[in-house]
C-alpha positions in Angstrom: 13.7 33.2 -9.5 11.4 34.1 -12.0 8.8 31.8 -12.7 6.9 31.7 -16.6 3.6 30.2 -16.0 1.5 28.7 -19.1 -1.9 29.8 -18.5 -3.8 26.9 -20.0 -1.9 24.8 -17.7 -2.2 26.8 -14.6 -6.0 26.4 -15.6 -6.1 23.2 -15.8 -4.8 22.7 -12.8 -7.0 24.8 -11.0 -9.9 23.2 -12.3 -8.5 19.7 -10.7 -8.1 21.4 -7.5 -11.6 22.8 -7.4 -13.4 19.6 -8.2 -10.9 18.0 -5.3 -12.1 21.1 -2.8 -16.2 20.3 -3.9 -15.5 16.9 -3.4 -18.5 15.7 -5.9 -19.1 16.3 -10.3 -19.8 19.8 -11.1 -21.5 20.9 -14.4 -20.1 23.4 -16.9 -22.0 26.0 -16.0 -20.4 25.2 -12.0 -17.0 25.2 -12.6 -17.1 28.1 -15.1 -19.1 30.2 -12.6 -16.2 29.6 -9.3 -13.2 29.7 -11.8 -14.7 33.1 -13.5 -13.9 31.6 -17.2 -15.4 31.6 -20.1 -17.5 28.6 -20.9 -15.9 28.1 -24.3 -12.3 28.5 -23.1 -13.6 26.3 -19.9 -15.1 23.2 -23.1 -11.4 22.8 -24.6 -9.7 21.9 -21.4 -12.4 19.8 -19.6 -12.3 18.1 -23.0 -8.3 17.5 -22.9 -8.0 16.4 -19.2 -11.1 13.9 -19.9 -9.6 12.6 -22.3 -6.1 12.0 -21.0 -8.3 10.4 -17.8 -8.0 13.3 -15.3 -11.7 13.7 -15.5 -14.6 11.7 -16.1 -17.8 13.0 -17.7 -21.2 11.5 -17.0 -23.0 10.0 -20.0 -26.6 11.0 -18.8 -26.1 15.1 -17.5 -22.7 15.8 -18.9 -21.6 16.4 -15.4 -17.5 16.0 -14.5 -15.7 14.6 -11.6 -12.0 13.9 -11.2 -10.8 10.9 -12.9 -9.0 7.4 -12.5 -5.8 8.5 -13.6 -4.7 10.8 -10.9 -5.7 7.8 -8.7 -2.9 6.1 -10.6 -0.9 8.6 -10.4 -2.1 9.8 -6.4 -0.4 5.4 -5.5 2.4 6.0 -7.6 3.4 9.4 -5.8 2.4 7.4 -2.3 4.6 3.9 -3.2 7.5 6.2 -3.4 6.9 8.5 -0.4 9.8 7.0 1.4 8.5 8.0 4.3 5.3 6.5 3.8 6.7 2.9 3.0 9.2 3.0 5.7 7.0 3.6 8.2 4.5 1.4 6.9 5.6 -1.9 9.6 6.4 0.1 12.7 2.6 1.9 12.5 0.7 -1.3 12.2 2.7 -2.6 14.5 1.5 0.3 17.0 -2.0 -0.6 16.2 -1.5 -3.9 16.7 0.3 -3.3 20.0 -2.3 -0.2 21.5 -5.4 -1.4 19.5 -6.1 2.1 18.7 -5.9 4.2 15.2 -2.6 5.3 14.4 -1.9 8.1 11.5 0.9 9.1 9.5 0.8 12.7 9.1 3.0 15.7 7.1 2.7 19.5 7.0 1.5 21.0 4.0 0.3 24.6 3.2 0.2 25.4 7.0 -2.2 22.1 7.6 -2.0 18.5 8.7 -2.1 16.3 5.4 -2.9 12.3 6.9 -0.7 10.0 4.4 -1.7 6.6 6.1 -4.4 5.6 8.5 -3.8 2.0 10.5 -7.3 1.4 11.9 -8.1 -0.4 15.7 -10.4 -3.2 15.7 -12.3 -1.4 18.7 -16.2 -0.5 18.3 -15.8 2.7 19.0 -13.1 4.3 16.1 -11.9 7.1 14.6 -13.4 8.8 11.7 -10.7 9.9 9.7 -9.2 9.5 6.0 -5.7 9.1 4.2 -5.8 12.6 2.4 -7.9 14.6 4.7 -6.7 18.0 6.3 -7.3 19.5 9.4 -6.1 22.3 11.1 -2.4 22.2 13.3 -3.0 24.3 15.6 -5.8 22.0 17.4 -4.1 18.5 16.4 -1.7 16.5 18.3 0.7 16.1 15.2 0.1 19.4 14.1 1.0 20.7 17.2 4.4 18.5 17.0 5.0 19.3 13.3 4.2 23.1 14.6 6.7 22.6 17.5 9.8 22.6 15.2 9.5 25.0 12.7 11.1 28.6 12.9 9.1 30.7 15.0 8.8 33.1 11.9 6.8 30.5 10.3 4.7 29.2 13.1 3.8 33.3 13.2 3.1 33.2 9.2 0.7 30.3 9.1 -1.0 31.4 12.5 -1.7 34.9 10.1 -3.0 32.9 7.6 -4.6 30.2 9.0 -6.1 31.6 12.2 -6.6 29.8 15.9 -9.9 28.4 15.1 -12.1 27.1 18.2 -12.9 23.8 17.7 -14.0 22.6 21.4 -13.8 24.3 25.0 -10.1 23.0 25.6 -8.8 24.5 21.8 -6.1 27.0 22.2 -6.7 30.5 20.5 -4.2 32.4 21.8 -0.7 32.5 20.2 1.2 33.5 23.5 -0.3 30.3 24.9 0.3 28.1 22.1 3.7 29.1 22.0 4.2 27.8 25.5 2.1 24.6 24.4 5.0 24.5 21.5 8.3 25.3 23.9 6.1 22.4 26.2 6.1 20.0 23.1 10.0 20.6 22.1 11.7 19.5 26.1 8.8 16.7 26.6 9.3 15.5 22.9 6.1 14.2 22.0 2.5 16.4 21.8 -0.9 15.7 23.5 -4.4 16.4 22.0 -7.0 16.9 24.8 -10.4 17.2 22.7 -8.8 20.3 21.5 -9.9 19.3 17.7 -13.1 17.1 19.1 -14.6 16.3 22.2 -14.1 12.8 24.1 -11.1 12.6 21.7 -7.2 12.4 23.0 -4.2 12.0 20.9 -0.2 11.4 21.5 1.9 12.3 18.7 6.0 12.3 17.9 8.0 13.6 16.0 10.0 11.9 12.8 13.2 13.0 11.5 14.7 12.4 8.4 18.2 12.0 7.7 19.4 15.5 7.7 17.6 15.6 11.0 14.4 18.0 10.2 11.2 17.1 11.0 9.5 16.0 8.0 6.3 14.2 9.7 4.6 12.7 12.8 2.7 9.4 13.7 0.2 9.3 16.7 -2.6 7.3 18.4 -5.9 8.7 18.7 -9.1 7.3 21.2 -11.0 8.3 23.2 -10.2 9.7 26.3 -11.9 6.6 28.2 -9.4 4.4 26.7 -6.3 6.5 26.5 -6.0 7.3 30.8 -3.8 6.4 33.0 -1.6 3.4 32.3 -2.6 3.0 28.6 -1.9 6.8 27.8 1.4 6.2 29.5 2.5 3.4 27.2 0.6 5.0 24.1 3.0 8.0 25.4 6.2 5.9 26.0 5.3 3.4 22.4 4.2 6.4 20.1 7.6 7.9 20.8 9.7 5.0 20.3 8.0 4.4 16.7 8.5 7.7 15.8 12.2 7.0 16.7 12.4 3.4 14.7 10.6 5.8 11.6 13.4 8.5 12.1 16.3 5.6 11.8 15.0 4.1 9.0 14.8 7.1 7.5 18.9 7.8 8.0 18.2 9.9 11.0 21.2 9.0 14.0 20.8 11.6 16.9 23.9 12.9 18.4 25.9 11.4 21.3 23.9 11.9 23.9 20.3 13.1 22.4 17.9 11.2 21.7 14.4 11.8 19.4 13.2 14.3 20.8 16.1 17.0 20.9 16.1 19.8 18.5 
């Protein structure tokens, strides 16, 4: 299909994304510099999206920074992820259960995109965000999320995203994740051995959706301290069962016979 683009558009939204990727106001001068236009071209749309609320533009340096409106808009799009709100119970209900952080996680652009975050009341927590990315390869749910997708594709985003080293235990070599994959498809659930961060260990499912596909995956993260033994065998035996009571709600009914976990 052929796609016609409108330029002013496509600059626009390219001018959202990089103040999203620099995370912090950037002057006219800035943005004009990384997006290679024109300062005057540049004026006329910073001017439009501030004033439809996209961007805000501070009074005392003229500097901009991504506005309150795609906040509305960012809990609108999030209120009717069903996945997102059907989940919702059963995760808090694993946190309240393990006492450790439990995410809700899709795949996006070859990464791990965290849609909700149920914090632990331990002292010792995870520092992590609703919105943030991190690589699949190195990540429990990534790993599961990876674990289903045609092999053509885990081969495509490995091209483009590479087999970072994060810690001593990361895996770098494809042949080796792929085993780790084939691992993650008969156990049905992944593991996270400070393979993105050290002292850190996380269990992570599966969720299906109605047509069956994996469309996301909820885990437990701690540290390894806390997640040994006993308690990683029930965050193991619990983590999967949620991910199954997310898949149902979702319309998901395994065959006669399967369960969660089967492809």
């Amino acid at each position: 299909m052929v796609t016609t683009r409108i330029r002013s558009v496509a600059k626009a939204l390219t001018i959202l994304d990089l103040l999203a990727a620099h995370q912090g106001d950037m002057s006219l001068g800035e943005i004009a510099r990384a997006l290679d236009l024109p300062k005057s071209t540049l004026h006329g749309l910073l001017a439009t999206l501030r004033d439809f609320g996209y961007l805000e533009q501070s009074p005392f340096d003229g500097r901009y920074r991504l506005g309150v409106r795609l906040f509305e808009i960012g809990n609108i799009v999030a209120n009717n992820w069903d996945v997102r709100k059907v989940a919702a119970p059963h995760i808090q209900k694993l946190v309240d259960e393990l006492e450790e952080t439990v995410h809700l996680v899709v795949l996006d652009k070859g990464e791990v995109l965290y849609i909700d975050k149920r914090e632990s009341r331990q002292s010792l927590r995870i520092v992590s965000q609703v919105g943030m990315r991190l690589p699949a390869h190195c990540t429990g749910v990534g790993k599961v999320l990876l674990a289903y997708l045609h092999p053509s594709e885990v081969k495509r985003i490995i091209a483009t995203k590479g087999l970072a080293r994060y810690t001593r235990h990361t895996i770098t070599d494809p042949r080796q994740l792929e085993a780790e994959l084939a691992k993650i498809r008969e156990m049905g659930y992944a593991v996270d051995n400070e393979e993105i961060m050290d002292s850190l260990r996380c269990v992570a499912a599966p969720i299906r959706d109605h047509n069956g596909k994996v469309c996301a995956a909820v885990s437990v993260s701690g540290p390894v301290a806390r997640l040994e033994g006993e308690k990683f065998r029930l965050a193991v035996e619990q983590v999967v069962r949620t991910a199954a009571e997310i898949s149902a709600g979702l319309g998901y009914r395994p065959a006669v016979g399967s369960d969660i976990s089967g492809t």
